[in-house]
C-alpha positions as MATLAB code, in Angstrom:
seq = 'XXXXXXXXXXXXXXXXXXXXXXXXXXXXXXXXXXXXXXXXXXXXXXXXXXXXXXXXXXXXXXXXXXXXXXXXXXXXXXXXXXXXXXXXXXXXXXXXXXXXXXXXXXXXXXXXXXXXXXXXXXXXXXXXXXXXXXXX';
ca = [
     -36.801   21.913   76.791;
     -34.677   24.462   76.370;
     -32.910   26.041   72.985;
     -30.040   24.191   73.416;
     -31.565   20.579   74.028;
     -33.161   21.295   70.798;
     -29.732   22.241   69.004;
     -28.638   18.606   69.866;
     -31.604   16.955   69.562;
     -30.750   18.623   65.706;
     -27.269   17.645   65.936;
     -28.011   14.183   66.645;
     -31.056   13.723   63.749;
     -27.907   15.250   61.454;
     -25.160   13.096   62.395;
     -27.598    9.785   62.335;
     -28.578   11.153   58.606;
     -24.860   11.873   57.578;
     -24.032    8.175   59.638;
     -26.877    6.463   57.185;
     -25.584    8.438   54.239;
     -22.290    7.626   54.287;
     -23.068    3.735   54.691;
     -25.358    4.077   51.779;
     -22.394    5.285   49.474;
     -20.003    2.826   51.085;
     -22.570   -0.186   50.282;
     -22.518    1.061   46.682;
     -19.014    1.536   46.440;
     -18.286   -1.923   47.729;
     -21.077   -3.397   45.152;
     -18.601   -1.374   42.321;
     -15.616   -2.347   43.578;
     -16.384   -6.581   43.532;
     -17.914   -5.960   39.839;
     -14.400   -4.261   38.991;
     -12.717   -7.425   40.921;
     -15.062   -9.337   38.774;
     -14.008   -7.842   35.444;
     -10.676   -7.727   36.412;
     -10.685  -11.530   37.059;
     -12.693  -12.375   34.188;
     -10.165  -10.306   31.920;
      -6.871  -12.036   33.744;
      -8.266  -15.845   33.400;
      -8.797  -15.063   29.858;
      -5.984  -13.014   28.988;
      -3.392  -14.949   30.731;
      -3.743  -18.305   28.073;
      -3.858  -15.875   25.408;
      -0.765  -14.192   26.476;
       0.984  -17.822   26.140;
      -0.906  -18.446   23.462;
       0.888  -15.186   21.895;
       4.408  -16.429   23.249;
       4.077  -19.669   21.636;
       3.273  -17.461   18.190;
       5.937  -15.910   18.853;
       8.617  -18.963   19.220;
       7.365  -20.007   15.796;
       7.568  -17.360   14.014;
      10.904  -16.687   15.146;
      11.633  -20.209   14.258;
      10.196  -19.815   10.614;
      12.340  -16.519    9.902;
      15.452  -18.390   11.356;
      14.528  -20.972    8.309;
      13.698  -17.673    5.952;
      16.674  -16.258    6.539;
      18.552  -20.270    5.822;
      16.903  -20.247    2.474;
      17.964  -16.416    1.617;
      21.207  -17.251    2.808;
      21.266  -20.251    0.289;
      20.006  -18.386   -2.846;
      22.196  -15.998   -2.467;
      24.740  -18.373   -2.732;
      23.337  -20.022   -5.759;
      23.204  -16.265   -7.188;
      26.999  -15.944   -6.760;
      27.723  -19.389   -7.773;
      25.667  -18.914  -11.317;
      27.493  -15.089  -11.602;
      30.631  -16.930  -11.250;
      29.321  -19.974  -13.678;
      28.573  -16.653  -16.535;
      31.736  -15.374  -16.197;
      33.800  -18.162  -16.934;
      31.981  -19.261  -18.962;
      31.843  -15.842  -21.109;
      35.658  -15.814  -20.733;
      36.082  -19.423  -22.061;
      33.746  -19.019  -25.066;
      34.784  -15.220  -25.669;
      38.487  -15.559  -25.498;
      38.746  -18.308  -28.612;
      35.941  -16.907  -30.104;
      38.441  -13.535  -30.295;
      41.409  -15.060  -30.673;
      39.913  -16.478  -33.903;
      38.564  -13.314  -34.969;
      41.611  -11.811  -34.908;
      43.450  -14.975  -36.572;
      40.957  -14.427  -39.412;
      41.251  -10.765  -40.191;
      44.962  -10.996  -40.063;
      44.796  -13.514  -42.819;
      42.345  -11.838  -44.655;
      44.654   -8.641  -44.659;
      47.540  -10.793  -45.464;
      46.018  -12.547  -48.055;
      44.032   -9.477  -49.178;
      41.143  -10.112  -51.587;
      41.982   -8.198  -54.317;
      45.727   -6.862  -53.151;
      44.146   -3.695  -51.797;
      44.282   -2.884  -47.744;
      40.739   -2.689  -46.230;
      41.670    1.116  -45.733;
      41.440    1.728  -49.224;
      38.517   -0.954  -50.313;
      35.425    0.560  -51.674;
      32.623    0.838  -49.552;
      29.103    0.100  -50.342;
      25.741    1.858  -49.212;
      27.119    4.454  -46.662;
      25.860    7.037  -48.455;
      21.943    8.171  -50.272;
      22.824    8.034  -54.126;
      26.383    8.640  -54.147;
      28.784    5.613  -54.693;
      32.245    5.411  -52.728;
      35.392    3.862  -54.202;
      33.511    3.153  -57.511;
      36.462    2.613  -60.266;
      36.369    3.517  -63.898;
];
């Protein structure tokens, strides 16, 4: 046998070794890639009813703020109704309750209480220890 019988004789020995290696790797691969098929079925049959489960959430709470936003919608109505209760109210008590202010202190100047003008009526406790208007 001659140098070159034994080159191929090598070549061969390699070639079946690189053959046997590379089905090794391709037998582990393929036991990877059904676990990942596995996983990835296991994760889709469970996340698929939890995805409509999440939709049907959803629905209802979209449903709930559409009633949220109904009862906002009425108290703020109820707010504007009672602001607009206050003020006419206020306006129908304050406007006789002025009117007869003003009726009274116009008599009380006409009649006068002791024929002096309030301007010139004595005044009482405005000042520490001194006495205003007193008359001797």
């Amino acid at each position: 046998m001659s140098f070159t019988d034994w080159g191929w004789f090598a070549l061969a020995i390699a070639l079946i070794i690189a053959v046997g290696v590379t089905c090794w790797v391709l037998a582990q691969l393929s036991v990877v890639l059904t676990s990942v098929r596995d996983l990835v079925d296991g994760v889709a049959k469970e996340t698929v009813p939890l995805i409509g489960d999440v939709g049907d959430t959803v629905k209802l709470v979209n449903h709930e703020l559409t009633r949220v936003d109904a009862i906002l919608a009425t108290a703020e109505q109820v707010a504007q109704t009672t602001g607009h209760v206050v003020t006419v109210v206020s306006d129908t008590v304050t406007s006789p309750l002025v009117k007869l202010s003003a009726f009274a202190w116009g008599l009380r100047k006409a009649v006068g209480t002791d024929g002096e003008d309030d301007d010139t009526a004595p005044r009482r406790g405005r000042g520490r220890g001194r006495r205003w208007g007193r008359r001797r």
